[in-house]
C-alpha positions in Angstrom: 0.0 0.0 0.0 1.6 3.5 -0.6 0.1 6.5 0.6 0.1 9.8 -1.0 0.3 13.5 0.1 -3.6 14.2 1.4 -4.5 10.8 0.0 -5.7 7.4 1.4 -4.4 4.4 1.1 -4.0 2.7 -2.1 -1.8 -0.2 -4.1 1.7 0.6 -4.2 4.3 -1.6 -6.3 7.7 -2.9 -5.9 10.5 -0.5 -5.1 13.9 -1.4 -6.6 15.7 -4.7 -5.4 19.5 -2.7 -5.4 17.5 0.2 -3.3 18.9 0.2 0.3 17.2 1.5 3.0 18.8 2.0 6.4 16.9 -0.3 9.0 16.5 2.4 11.1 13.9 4.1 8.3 11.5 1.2 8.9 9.9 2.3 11.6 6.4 0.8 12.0 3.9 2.7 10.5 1.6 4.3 13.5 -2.0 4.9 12.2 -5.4 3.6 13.1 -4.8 0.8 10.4 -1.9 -0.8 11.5 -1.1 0.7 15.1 1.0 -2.0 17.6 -2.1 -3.1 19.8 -1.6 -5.2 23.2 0.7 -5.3 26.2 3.9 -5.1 24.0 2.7 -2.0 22.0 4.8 1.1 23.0 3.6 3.9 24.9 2.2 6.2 22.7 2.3 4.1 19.4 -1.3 5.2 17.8 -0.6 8.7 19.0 1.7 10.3 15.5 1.7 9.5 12.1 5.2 8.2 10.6 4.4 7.1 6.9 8.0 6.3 6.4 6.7 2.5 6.4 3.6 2.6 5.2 2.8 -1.1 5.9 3.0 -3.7 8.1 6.3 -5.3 8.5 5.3 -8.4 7.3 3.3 -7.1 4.2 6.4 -5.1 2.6 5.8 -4.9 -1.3 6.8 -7.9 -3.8 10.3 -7.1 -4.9 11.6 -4.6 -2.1 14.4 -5.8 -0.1 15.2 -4.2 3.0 18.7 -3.7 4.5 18.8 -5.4 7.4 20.3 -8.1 5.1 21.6 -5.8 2.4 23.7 -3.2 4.5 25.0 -5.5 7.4 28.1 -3.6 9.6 30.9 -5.6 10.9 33.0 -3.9 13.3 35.4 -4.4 10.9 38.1 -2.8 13.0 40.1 -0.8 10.2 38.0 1.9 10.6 38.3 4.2 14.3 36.5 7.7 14.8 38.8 9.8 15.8 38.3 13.4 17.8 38.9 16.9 15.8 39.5 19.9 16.2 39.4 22.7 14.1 42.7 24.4 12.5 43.8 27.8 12.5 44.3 28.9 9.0 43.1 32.0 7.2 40.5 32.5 5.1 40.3 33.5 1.6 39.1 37.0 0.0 38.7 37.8 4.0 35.7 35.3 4.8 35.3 33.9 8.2 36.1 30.8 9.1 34.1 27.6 7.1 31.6 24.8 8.5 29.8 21.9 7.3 26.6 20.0 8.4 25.6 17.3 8.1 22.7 15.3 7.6 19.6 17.0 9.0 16.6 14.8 8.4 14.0 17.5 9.6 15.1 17.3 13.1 15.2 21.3 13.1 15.3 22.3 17.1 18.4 20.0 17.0 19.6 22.0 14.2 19.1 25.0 15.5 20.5 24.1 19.0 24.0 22.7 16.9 24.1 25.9 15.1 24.5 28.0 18.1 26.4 26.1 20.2 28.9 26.8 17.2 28.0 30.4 17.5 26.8 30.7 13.7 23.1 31.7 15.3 22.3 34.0 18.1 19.0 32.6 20.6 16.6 34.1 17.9 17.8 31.4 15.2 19.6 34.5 13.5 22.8 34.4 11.2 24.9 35.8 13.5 28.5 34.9 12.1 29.4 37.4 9.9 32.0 36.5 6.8 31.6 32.6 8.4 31.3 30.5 5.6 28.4 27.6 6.4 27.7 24.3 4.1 25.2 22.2 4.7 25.5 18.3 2.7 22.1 18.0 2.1 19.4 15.6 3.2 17.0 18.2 4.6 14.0 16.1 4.8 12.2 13.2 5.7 12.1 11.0 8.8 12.3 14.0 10.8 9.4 16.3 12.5 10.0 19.1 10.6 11.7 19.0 6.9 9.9 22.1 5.4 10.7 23.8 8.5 14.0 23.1 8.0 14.7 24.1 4.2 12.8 27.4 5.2 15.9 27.7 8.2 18.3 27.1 5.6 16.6 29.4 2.6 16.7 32.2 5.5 19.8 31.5 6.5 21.7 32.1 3.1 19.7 35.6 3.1 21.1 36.8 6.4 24.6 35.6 5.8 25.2 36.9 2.5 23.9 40.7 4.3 26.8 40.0 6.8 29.3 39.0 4.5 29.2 35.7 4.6 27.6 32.8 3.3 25.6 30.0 4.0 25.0 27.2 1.1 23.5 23.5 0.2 24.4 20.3 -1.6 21.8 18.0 -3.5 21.4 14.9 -1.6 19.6 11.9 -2.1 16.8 12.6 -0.4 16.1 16.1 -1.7 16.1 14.4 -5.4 13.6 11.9 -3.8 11.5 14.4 -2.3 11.4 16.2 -5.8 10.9 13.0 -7.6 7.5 11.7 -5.2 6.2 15.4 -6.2 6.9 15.6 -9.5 6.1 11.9 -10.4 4.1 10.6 -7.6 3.0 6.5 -8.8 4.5 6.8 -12.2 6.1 3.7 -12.9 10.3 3.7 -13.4 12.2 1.3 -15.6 14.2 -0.8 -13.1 15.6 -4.6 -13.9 13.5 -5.4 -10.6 10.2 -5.0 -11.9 8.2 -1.8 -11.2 9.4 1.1 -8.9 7.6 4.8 -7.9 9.1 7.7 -6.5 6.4 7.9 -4.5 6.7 4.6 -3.0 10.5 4.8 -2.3 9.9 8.0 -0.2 7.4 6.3 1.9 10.0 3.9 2.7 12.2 6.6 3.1 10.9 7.8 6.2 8.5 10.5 3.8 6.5 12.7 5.7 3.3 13.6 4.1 3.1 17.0 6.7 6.3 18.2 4.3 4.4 17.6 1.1 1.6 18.9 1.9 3.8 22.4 2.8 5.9 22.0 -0.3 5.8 25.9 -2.2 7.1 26.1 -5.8 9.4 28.1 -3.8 11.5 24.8 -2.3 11.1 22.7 -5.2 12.9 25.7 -7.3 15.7 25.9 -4.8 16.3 22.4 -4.0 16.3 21.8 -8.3 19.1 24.3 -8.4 21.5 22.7 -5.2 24.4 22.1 -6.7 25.9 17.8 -5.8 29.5 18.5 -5.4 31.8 21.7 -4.1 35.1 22.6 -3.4 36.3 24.5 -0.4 39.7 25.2 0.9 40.9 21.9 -0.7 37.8 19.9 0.7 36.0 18.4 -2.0 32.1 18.7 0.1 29.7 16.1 -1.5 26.5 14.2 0.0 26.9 10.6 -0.6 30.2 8.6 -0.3 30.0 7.0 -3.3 32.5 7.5 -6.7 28.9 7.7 -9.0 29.3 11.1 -9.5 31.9 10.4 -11.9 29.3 9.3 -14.0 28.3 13.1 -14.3 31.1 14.7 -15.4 35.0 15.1 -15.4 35.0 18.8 -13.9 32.7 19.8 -10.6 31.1 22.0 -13.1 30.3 19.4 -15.5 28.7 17.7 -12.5 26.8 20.3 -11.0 25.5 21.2 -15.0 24.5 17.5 -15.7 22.6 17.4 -12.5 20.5 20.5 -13.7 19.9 19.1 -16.9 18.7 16.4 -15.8 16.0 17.9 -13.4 14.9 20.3 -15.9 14.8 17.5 -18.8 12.0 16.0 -16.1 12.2 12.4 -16.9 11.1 10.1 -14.7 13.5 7.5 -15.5 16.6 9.9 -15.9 16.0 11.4 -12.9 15.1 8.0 -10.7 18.5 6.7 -12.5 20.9 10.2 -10.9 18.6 8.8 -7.6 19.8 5.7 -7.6 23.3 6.6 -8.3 23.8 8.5 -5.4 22.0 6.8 -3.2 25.0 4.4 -3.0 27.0 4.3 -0.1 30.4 3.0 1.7 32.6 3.5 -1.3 35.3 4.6 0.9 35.1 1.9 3.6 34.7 -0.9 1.4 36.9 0.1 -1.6 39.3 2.6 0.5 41.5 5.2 -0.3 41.0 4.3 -3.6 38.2 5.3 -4.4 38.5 8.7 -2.2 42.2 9.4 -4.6 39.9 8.3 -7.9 37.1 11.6 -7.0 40.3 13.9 -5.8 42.3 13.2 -8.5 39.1 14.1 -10.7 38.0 17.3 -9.2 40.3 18.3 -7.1 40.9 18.8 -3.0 42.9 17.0 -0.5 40.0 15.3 1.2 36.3 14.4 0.9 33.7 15.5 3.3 30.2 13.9 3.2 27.1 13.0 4.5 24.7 9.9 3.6 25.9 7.0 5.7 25.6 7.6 9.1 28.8 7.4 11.4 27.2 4.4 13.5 26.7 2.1 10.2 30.4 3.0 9.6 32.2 2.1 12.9 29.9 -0.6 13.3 28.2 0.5 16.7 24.5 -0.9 15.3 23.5 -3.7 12.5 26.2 -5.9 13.4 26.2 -9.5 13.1 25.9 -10.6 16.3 23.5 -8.2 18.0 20.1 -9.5 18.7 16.9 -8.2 16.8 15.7 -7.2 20.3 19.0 -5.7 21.4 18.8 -2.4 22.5 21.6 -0.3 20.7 23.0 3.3 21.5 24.8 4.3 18.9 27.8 6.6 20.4 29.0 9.5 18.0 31.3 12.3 19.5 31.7 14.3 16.5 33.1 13.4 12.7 34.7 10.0 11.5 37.9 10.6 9.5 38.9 7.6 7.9 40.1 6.2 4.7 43.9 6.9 5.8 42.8 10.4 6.9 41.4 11.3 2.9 37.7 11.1 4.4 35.3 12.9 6.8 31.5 11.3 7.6 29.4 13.7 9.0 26.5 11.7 10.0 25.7 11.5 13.0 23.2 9.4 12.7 20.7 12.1 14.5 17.4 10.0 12.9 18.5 6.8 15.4 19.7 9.3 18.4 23.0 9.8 17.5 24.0 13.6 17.3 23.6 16.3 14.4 26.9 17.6 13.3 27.9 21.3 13.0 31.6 21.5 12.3 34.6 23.9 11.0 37.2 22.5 9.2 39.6 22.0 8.7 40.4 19.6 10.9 43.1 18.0 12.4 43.7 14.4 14.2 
């Protein structure tokens, strides 16, 4: 069953079998229909709406394949999060100091509350840096209370910064091209080798929150089309997803960031569910290594990647591994970035969407 922005329930079909969704995104869908009943039910369970699983755990669509098989983590021990701390080094054309975040998920009081600790906001939720220099990775939306909420932070934000000097700018991630795909294409069907696939059917099971479609303005979907995927800052090459598809784009950051446009203003479905996919993919740097992080430099430039997408737990290994009970309460710890990959990589996801911690960081850093 899929459900749609102000719509009912109705028949939703297969997502892609190469899909992955974090296990942490299936939450069990709380409505009347299919509400946990009985002693074991938790506290609260019929009381919100989370349509990011939109069916029963035991009824999930012919053809979908969840990750709780797909994306197991081992603690593989080659790969140790290590504390940062910010360098001393000036600025370029006299801007302030630079910072990355990273992925937000809607969660936008702990946004705000990681902004100020950093000082880049005063107790109104106000730019009040000056020349800083603020990136956010992307992945505004979905899971969280509040994704509209917190695009319309970030849309504000860049206003208020460029006044003072400064800036304050976004990537594309995954999940912004998601969100753009459910509106644009809602049930039309995608070519896949896995049978039939929807947009709007892989947001549901994306954590999509039908509250942020129904609050969607021509206004987001105009600035979210235009986020450019990949940057370069101070020698950091700042992308969303750790994965080396974005060479498929283009052999210049430009050529990337133009391809991407093209693509979402040709407005095919199966073009743009095809750039989806892509950079949905994950772990490229853990599971292929420096490799693959020299292959991207080497391409575009910078002496290391900084990214979002695969949250820092998944990566040391702290929850999904092998031997931990379905049952087995986890808590992932995450004390600030993961550099890894022989020091060529930064993760910053904190993994805020299973209680790990919403990262607001300058760089550059040093271990």
């Amino acid at each position: 069953m899929t459900q749609g922005a102000g719509q009912g329930l109705a028949v939703r079909t297969a997502t892609l079998r190469d899909f992955r969704v974090p296990p942490y995104a299936l939450v069990p869908v709380q409505s009347d229909e299919f509400a946990p009943t009985g002693p074991d039910a938790p506290p609260g369970a019929a009381a919100s709406v989370h349509p990011g699983n939109a069916v029963p755990e035991d009824e999930l669509p012919e053809g979908y394949t969840p990750t709780v098989r797909d994306l197991p983590v081992i603690n593989r021990g080659d790969t140790v999060q290590v504390r940062v701390a910010a360098a001393d080094t000036p600025s370029p054309d006299g801007l302030g100091p630079l910072f990355v975040v990273g992925d937000v998920h809607g969660y936008l009081d702990e946004l705000l509350a990681a902004l100020a600790e950093q000082g880049l906001i005063d107790t109104g939720g106000n730019w009040a840096a000056g020349t800083a220099r603020l990136w956010f990775l992307g992945d505004f939306t979905d899971r969280g209370p509040d994704g509209v909420g917190v695009i319309d932070l970030v849309m504000r934000l860049s206003a208020e910064a460029a006044a003072a000097g400064g800036y304050c700018k976004a990537l594309m991630g995954n999940h912004e091209l998601l969100l753009l795909g459910a509106k644009r294409f809602a049930d039309t069907p995608v070519n896949s080798g896995a049978g039939t696939a929807t947009f709007q059917a892989a947001w549901l099971l994306n954590g999509g929150q039908r509250h942020d479609m129904e609050r969607l303005q021509d206004v987001h979907l105009q600035w979210m089309s235009r986020l450019d995927a990949v940057v370069e800052e101070d020698g950091h090459l700042l992308m969303h997803s750790d994965t080396t598809a974005y060479l498929d784009y283009g052999s210049s950051i430009e050529d990337v960031n133009d391809t991407v446009h093209q693509i979402l203003t040709r407005n095919d479905v199966d073009e743009c569910w095809e750039l989806f996919r892509k950079l949905t993919k994950r772990f490229a740097f853990r599971d292929e290594g420096p490799q693959a992080v020299q292959e991207l430099l080497s391409q575009y430039g910078g002496t290391r990647i900084v990214h979002g997408h695969s949250p820092i737990p998944y990566l040391l290994g702290e929850v999904g591994t092998e031997d931990s009970s379905d049952d087995e309460e986890r808590s992932p710890v995450v004390e600030g970035p993961h550099v890894y990959a022989d020091g060529l990589a930064i993760a910053m996801d904190g993994g805020v969407t299973m209680e790990g911690k919403l990262l607001v960081v300058q760089l550059p850093l040093h271990n």
